[in-house]
C-alpha positions in Angstrom: 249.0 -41.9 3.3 247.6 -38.6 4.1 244.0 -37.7 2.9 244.0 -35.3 0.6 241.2 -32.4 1.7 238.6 -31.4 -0.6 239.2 -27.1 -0.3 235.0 -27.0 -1.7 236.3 -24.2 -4.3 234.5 -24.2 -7.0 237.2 -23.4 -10.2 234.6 -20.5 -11.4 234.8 -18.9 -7.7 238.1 -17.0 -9.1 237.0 -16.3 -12.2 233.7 -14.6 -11.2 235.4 -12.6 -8.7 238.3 -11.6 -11.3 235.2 -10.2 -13.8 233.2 -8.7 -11.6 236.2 -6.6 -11.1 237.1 -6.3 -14.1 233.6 -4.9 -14.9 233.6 -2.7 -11.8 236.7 -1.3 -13.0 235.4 -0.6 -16.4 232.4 1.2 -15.1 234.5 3.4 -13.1 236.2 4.3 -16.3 233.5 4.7 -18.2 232.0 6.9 -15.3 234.9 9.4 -15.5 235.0 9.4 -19.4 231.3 10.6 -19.2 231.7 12.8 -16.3 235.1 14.9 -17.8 233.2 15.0 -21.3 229.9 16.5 -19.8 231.8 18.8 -17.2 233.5 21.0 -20.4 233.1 24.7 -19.4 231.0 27.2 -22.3 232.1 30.5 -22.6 229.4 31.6 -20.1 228.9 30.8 -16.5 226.7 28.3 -15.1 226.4 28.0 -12.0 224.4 26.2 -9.2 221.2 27.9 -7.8 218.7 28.0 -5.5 215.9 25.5 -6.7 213.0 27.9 -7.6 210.2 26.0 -5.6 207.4 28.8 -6.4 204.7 29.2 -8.4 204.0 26.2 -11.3 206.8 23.8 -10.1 205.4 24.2 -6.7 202.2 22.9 -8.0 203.2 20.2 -10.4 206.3 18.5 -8.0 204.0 17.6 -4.6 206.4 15.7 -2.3 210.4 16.2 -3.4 212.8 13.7 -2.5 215.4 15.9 -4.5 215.2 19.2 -6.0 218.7 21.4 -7.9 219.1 24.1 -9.8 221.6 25.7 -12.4 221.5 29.0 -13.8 222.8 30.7 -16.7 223.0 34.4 -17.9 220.9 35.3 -20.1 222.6 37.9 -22.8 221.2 41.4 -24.1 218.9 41.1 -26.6 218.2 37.1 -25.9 214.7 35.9 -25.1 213.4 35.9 -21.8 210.5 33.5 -22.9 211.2 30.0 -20.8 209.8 28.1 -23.6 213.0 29.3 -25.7 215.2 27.9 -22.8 213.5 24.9 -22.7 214.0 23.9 -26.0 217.5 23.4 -24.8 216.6 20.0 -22.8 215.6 18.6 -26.3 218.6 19.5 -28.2 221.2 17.6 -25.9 224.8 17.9 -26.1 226.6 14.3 -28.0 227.8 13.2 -24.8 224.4 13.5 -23.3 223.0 11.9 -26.0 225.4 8.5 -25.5 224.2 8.6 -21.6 221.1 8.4 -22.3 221.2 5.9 -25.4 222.8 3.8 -22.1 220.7 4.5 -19.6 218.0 2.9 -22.3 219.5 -0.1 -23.0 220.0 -0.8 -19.1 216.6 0.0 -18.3 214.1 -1.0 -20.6 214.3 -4.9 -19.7 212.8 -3.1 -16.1 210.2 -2.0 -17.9 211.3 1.6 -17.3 210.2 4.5 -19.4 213.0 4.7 -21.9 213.8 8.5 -23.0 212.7 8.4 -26.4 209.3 6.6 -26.0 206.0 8.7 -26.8 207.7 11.5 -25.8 207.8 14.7 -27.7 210.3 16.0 -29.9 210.7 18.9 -28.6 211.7 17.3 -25.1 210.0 16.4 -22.0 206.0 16.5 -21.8 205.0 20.1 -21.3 202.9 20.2 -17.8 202.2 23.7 -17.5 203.4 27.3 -18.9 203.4 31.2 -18.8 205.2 33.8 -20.2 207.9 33.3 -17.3 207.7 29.6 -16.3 207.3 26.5 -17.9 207.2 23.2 -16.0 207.7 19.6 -18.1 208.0 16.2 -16.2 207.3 11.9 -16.3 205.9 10.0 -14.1 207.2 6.4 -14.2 207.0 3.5 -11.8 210.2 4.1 -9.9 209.9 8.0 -9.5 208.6 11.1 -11.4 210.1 14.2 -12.1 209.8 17.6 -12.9 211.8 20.5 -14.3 210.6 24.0 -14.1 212.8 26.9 -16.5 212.2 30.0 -14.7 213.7 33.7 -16.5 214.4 36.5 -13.8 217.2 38.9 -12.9 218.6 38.5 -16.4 219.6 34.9 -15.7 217.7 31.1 -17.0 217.4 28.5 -14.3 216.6 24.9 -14.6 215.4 23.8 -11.3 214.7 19.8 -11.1 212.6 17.7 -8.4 212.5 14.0 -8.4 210.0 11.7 -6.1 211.0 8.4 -5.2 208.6 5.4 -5.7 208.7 1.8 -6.1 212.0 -0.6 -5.6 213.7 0.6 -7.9 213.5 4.2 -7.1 216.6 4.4 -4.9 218.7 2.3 -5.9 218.3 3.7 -9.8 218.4 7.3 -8.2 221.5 6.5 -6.4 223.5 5.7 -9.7 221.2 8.6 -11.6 221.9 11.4 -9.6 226.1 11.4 -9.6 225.4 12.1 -13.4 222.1 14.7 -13.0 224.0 17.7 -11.9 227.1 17.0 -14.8 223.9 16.2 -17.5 222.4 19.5 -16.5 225.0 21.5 -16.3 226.4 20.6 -20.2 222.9 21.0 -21.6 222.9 24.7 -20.1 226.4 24.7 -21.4 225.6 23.7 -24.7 222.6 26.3 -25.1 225.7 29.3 -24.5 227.7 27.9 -27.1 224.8 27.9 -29.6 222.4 30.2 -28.5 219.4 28.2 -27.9 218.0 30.8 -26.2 218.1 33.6 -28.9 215.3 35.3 -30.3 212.7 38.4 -29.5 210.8 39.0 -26.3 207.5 37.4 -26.2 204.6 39.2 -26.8 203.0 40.7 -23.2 200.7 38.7 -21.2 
């Protein structure tokens, strides 16, 4: 009689494998259902920029691992004052909102700064400001960022830096930054269809 050969497969082998794809898949999905919802034109241009790498943001960022920047028109009679504009980052768009409320739940049992906690409502923690620049940023353990929101030549940019730290820092930023430029992008979207940015001229320096 011929020995019958033990294989060594383990009957949960196939059934891991089978998930994990399953869950791959399913991120994918849920990748591209994020990404067509956030990429949604306004009914202005925004565009990619140069990253504005002067002045406060050049003092707040020190080394950059990653810097972008979108820009957006800014209409006749809206307000060149950046602290109007930046009240855009605290008012974001629904599916922006659903990101993030994800992003918590995945990161907090890291330990990792969750976006609502101790921070301000009116967005990020205001670093520094004048009447043509105003920089906000957090520093956690796996990198720090900042974002400066900079009005000249009749047009708002948002220019972002990160700095990688930690192990965490790449690997989370690898995920994090397919979404930043979409995220971005539909907050400055959002802030044309509502006119975040309306309002008088601030008063002279």
């Amino acid at each position: 009689m011929r020995r019958r050969e033990d294989s060594g497969r383990r009957p949960w082998a196939g059934c891991a494998a089978v998930a994990a794809a399953v869950a791959a898949l399913g991120g994918m999905a849920a990748a591209g259902w994020f990404a067509w919802r956030l990429s949604r034109p306004g009914p202005r241009p925004v565009w990619r920029a140069a990253p504005v790498l002067t002045g406060l943001l050049a003092a707040q960022a020190g080394r950059i691992d990653y810097a972008d920047a979108w820009s957006a028109p800014i209409r006749d009679g809206e307000s060149t004052d950046p602290a109007a504009w930046a009240g855009v980052l605290a008012a974001l768009p629904p599916p922006v909102q659903e990101l993030m409320r994800l992003r918590d739940l995945l990161v907090r049992p890291l330990g990792l700064v969750a976006a609502g906690d101790g921070l301000p409502e009116t967005g990020f923690p205001l670093l520094a400001q004048t009447d043509r620049e105003v920089v906000l940023g957090v520093d956690d353990k796996h990198l720090s960022f900042r974002v400066g929101i900079t009005t000249a030549d009749a047009r708002a940019t948002i220019t972002t830096t990160v700095t990688l730290s930690g192990l965490l820092g790449r690997p989370y930023w690898a995920v994090v930054r397919w979404f930043h430029p979409l995220v971005v992008r539909a907050t400055l979207s959002q802030a044309t269809r509502s006119n975040l940015g309306a309002g008088s001229e601030p008063p002279p320096g």
